[in-house]
Residue, then its C-alpha position, 0 to 999 in steps of 0.5 A: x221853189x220846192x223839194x221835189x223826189x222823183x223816181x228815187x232807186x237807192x240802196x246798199x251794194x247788195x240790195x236795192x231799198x228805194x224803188x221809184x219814190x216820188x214825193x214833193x214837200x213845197x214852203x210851208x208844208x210838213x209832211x210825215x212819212x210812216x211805214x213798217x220797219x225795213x220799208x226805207x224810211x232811214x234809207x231815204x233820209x241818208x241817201x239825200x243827206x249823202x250817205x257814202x254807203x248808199x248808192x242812188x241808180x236812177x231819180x233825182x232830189x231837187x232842191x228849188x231846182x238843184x239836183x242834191x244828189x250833184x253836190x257833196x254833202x256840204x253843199x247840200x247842207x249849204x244849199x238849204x237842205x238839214x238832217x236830224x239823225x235818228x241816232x245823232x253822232x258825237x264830235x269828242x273835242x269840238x265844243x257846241x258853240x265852235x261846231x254851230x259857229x263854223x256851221x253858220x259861217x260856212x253858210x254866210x257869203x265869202x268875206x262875212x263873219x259872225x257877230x259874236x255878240x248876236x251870236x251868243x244872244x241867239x244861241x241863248x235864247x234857243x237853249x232856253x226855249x230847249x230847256x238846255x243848261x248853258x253849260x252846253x255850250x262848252x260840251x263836245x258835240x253830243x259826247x256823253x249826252x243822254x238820248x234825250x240830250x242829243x235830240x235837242x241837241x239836233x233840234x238847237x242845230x236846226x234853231x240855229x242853222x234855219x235851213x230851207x227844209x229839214x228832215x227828221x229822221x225819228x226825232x222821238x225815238x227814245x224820247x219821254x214824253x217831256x222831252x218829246x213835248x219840248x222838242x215839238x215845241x221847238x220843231x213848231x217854232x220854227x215852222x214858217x211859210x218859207x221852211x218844209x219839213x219831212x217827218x219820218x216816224x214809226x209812231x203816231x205819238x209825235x205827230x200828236x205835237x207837230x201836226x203835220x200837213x200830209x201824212x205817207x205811208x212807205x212800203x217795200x222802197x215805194x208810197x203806196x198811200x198818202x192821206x191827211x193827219x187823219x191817215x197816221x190816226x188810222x195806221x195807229x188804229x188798224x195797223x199797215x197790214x189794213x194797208x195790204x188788205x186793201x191793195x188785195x182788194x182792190x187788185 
């Protein structure tokens, strides 16, 4: 039972940006990916989501088994797999609540419904967590929210949906440092031996609240160093130019 890339080559019709990533992210495990811009950090995120603008060439993304790249993006979501985006979109005229409603039944066997009762008190008890006003509730999807506001938005998402794993493609980026710390303590909550996580950030700074288990370094489409929490510590320090000095080195 795992989330197993091998060998993943993706990238827009003009250019390959993924080329040969291997990762495994098992129950339990937070994992942060790091790197320079233009290395494929995003690319990665939205080519296991589905991104219809990105094609895959070779590899594959499995989940407990399944090949993600099969399904469609619906089916991903169904199969345990959630993404946070970077820059999280609006849906004008379908409410919170409705969206994340829907959202869970589609994950409930055919036949079952929600209960609406434990369904308001769950939705409560993660808003407050959120530190988010009620009145969100009956707000249209991220319309006309601040950065800050989507982001926990995205992160009351996850609370709810609780999937197998989920990526967070920068989750701080915008973020003060209130609003970072409110949604890492939501992250955090919902860490478990059953649920990985993929952390994508250009900043040491989140990783200072969700500490992750194993830090990546991608460059150019590829890992090229993995390490523990001490890792991202070093690349605040030293920069992904130490990085490159080393490969010369060692060549």
């Amino acid at each position: 039972m795992s989330l197993v890339i091998k060998n993943l080559h993706a990238g827009l019709p003009d250019r390959e940006i993924l080329k040969g990533l291997s990762l495994e992210i098992n129950p339990g495990e937070v994992h942060a990916i790091m790197g320079p811009n233009g290395s494929g950090k995003s690319t990665l995120s939205k080519v296991m989501a589905g991104h219809e603008d990105y094609a895959v060439t070779d590899g594959s993304v499995e989940l407990d088994g399944t090949n993600l790249l099969d399904l469609s993006v619906d089916a991903r979501a169904r199969a345990g797999l959630f993404l946070a985006f970077q820059y999280p979109h609006e849906i004008p005229g379908v409410s919170n609540a409705n969206f994340l409603r829907a959202a869970k039944k589609a994950r409930l066997p055919e036949g079952e419904d929600i209960d609406a009762i434990k369904f308001y008190k769950e939705l409560y008890a993660r808003m407050d967590a959120l530190e988010m006003d009620r009145s969100f509730t009956s707000r249209s999807v991220n319309e006309g929210f601040s950065g800050g506001e989507k982001k926990r938005n995205e992160i009351l998402q996850l609370m709810m949906l609780e999937p197998k794993y989920a990526v967070l493609d920068e989750t701080d980026s915008g973020l003060d440092i209130d609003a970072l710390k409110i949604v890492a303590r939501g992250v955090n909550a919902m860490r478990s031996p059953d649920r990985g996580f993929l952390l994508i950030t250009h900043y040491q700074r989140l990783l200072n609240y969700i500490q992750p288990d194993f830090v990546h370094v991608l460059m150019d489409g590829k890992i090229v160093h993995s390490g523990g929490r001490e890792l991202a510590l070093e690349l605040e320090a030293k920069g992904y130019d130490w990085l490159k000095e080393e490969e010369l080195a060692a060549a």
